[in-house]
Structures are given as C-alpha cells and as structure tokens.
ZALO-946512 format. One line per field, with one value per residue (C-alpha): residue number from 1; residue in one letter; chain; x, y, z. Coordinates in Angstrom, 3 decimals, decimal comma. Layout:
N
i NUM:...
aa A:...
ch A:...
x X:...
y Y:...
z Z:...
This chain:
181
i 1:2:3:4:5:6:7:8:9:10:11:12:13:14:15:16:17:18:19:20:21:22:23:24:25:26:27:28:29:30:31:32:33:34:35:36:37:38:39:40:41:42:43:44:45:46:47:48:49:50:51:52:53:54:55:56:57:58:59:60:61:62:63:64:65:66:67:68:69:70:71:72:73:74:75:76:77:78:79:80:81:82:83:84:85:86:87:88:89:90:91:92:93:94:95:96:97:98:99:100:101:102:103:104:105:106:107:108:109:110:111:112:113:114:115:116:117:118:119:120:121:122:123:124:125:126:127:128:129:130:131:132:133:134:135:136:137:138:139:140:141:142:143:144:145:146:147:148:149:150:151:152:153:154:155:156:157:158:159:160:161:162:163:164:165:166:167:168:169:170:171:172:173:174:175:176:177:178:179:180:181
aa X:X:X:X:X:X:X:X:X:X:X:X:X:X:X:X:X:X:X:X:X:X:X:X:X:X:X:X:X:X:X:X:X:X:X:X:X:X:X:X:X:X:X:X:X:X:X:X:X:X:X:X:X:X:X:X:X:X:X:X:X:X:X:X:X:X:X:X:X:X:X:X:X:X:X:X:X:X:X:X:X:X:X:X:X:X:X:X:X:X:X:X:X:X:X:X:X:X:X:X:X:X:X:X:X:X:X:X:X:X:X:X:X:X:X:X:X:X:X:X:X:X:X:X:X:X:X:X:X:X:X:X:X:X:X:X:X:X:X:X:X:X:X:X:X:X:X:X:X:X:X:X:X:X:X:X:X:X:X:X:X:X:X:X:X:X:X:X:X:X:X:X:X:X:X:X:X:X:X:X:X
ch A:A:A:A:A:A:A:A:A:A:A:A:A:A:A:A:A:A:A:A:A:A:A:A:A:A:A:A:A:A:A:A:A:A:A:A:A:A:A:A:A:A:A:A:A:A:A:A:A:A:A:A:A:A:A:A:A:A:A:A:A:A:A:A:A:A:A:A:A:A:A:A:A:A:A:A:A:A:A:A:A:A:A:A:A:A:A:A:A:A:A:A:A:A:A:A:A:A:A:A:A:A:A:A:A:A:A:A:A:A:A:A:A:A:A:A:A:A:A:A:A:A:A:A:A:A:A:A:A:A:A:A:A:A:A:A:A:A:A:A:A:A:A:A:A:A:A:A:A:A:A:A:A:A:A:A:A:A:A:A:A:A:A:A:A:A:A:A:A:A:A:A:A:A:A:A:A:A:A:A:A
x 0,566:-2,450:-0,173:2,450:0,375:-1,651:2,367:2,959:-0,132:0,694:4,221:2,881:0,046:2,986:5,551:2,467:2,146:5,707:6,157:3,073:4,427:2,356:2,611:0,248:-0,941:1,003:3,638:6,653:4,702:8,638:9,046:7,733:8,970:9,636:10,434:12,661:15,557:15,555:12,650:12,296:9,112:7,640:5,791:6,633:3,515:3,920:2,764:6,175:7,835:5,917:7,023:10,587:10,494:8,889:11,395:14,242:13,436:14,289:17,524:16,900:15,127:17,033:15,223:16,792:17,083:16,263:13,937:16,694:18,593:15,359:14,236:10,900:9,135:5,864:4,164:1,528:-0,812:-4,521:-4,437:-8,127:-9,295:-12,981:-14,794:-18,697:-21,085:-23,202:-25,426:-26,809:-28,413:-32,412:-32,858:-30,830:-28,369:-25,373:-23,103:-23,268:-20,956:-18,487:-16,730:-13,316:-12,247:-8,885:-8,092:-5,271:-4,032:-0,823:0,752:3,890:6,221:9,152:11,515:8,519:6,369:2,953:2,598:-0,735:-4,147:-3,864:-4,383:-7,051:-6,911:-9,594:-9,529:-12,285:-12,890:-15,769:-15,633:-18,229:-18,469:-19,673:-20,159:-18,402:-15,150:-14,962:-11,990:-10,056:-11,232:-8,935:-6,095:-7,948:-8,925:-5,176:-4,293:-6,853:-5,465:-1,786:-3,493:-5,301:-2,271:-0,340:-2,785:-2,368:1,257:1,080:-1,495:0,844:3,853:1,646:0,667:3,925:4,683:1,071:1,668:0,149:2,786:5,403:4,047:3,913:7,769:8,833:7,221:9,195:12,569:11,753:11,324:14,184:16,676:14,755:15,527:19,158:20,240
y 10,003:8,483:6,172:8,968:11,283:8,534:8,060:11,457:11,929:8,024:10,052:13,014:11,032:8,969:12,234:13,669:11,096:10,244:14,206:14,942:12,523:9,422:6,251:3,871:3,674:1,359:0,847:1,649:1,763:2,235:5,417:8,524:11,328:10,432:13,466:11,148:8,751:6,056:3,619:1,229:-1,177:-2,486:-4,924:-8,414:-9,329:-10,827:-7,418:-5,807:-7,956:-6,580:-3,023:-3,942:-5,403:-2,280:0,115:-2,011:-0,854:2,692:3,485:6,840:5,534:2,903:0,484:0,609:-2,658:-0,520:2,528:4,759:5,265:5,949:9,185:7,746:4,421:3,438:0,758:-1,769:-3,584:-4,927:-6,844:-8,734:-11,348:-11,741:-13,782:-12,889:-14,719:-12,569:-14,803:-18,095:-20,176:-20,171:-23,191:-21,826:-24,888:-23,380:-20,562:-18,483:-15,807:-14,594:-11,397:-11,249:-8,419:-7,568:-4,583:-3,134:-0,348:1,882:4,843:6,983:8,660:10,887:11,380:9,888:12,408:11,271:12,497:11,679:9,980:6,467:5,180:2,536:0,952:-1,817:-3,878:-6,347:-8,938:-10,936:-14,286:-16,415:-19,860:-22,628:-26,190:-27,667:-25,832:-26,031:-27,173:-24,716:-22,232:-22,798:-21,563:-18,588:-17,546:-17,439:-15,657:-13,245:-12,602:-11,903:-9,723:-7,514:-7,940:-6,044:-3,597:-2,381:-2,554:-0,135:2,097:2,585:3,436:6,144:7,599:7,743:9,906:12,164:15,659:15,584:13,498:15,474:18,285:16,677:15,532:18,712:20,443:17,660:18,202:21,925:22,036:19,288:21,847:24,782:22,970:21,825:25,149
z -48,728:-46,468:-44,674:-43,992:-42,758:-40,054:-39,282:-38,419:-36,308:-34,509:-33,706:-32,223:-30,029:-29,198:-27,987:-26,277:-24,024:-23,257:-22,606:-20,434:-17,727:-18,394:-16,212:-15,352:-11,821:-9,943:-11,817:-9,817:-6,363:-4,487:-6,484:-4,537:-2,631:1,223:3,811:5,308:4,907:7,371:8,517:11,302:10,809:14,375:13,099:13,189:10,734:7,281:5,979:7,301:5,022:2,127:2,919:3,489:-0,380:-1,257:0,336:-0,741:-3,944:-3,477:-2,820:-1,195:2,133:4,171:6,636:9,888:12,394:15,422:16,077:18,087:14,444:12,233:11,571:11,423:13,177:11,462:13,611:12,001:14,156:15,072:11,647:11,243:9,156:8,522:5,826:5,765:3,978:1,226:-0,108:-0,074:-2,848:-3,031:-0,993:1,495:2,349:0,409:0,518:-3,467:-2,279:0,415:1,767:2,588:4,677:6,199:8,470:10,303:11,947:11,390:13,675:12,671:14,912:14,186:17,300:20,000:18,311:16,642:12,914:12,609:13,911:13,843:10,199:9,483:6,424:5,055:2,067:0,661:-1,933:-3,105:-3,570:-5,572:-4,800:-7,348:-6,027:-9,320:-8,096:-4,388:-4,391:-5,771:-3,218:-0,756:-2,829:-4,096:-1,095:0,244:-3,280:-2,164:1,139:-0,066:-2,803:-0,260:1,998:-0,869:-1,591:1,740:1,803:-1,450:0,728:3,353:1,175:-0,173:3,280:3,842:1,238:1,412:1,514:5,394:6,718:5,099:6,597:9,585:9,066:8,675:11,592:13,650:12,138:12,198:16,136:16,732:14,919:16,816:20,564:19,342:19,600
C-alpha cells in the first residue's frame, strides 16, 4: 500500500514536469524562434564556424554563401584575447592564478539597415595554476578558449532570436513591403 502510493505521487511529479514545459538550459541551444530565414555570416573567424554548426542544426534558417540573398547579415569582429594575472604566490616569484578573457564584437543588418547597437559580448575564466601540473596548462588553457569561444557562439544565437531584434526584423520587413508598393 506504502510503495503504491510513493508510486503514484513519483508519477504525478514525473507528468508535472514533462507537462509544464521543462528543459534544461542549454540543451538544444539551435532550437529557438528566428524572425528570419536566411543568414550570411561575415566573419571569417573560427567562431563563424561555431555558428554555422549551430544553425545547421535547425532546419528552419538556412546560411547563405553571400550577403545579397540573406535576409539578414550578422557580422562578427574585433575578437580579443587577454590572459591577466590575478595572483601571485607569497614570495612573489610565481604566478597562483590567471584570467582569461575573450571579447568580440557583433553588428546585424537586415537589407543595409542596422537592427541594433553594436553587440559586445565578454566571457572570462579563471585559471589556477599549481607548479606540480604546469604542464598540463597549456592544453587547458586552449580547452578554455574553445569553451568561452562556444559560450559566445550560444550568446549570439540567442540575440538573434531576443524579442528586440525581432522587433527590429519586423520593422525592416514592414517598411521594405511598405516602399515595394
């Protein structure tokens, strides 16, 4: 009787979630509603890549090769690199901790018209160094890059999709059907 009744209430925790529209953050970051269709990238920087994997995920918006055929052209540039250091060990001769930063810049245009202000977007990690395991810094460090290089990829994708630029979107499309006629 005990066990069927813990049952019953595991069920209905279980239905609960699946019904209220659960999904954990992240976890389809391709999925999301886009004002537009078509995409050119003008970027030739490894974080271009990234969003083309991303978009190639979802069917419903289609990288273009050139800008004249997109409906929108999202530009990524002024990518920076900086590694700080935090803190140093009490004697003062070696490095305890560093900050990795990485910056860039994206713009969006729909027709030769600017959606928005220019977007800056910044992501950091801290990285603790030990002596023992200096070696193996080199490759996180690069691990840490890509992961921040992701990140922003992910943060784009999502400006893309805010509800600003698809106000923005529509104001465009609204006054290019407006002079058409």
């Amino acid at each position: 009787m005990g066990q069927s009744i813990f049952q019953g209430i595991a069920l209905i925790l279980i239905l609960a979630q699946l019904g209220c529209g659960f999904q954990l953050r992240g976890s389809n970051p391709a999925i999301r509603s886009y004002e537009f269709t078509s995409l050119y990238i003008d970027s030739s920087l490894p974080i271009a890549n990234r969003l083309r994997a991303l978009l190639a995920l979802d069917s419903r918006v289609k990288v273009m090769p050139s800008a004249d055929s997109a409906e929108l052209v999202l530009r990524v540039n002024d990518p920076n690199r900086t590694k700080r250091i935090l803190t140093i060990s009490r004697n003062g001769r070696l490095v305890s901790e560093y900050r990795l930063n990485y910056s860039l810049t994206a713009q969006a245009w729909s027709h030769g018209i600017p959606l928005a202000l220019d977007l800056e977007i910044r992501q950091f990690r801290d990285l603790k160094v030990y002596q023992a395991s200096i070696l193996g810094k080199v490759k996180e460090v690069e691990l840490l890059w890509r992961d921040m290089e992701q990140t922003i990829a992910q943060q784009l994708l999502y400006w893309l999709s805010s509800q600003q630029m698809s106000r923005a979107i529509t104001a465009v499309s609204i006054s290019d059907s407006a002079s058409a006629r």
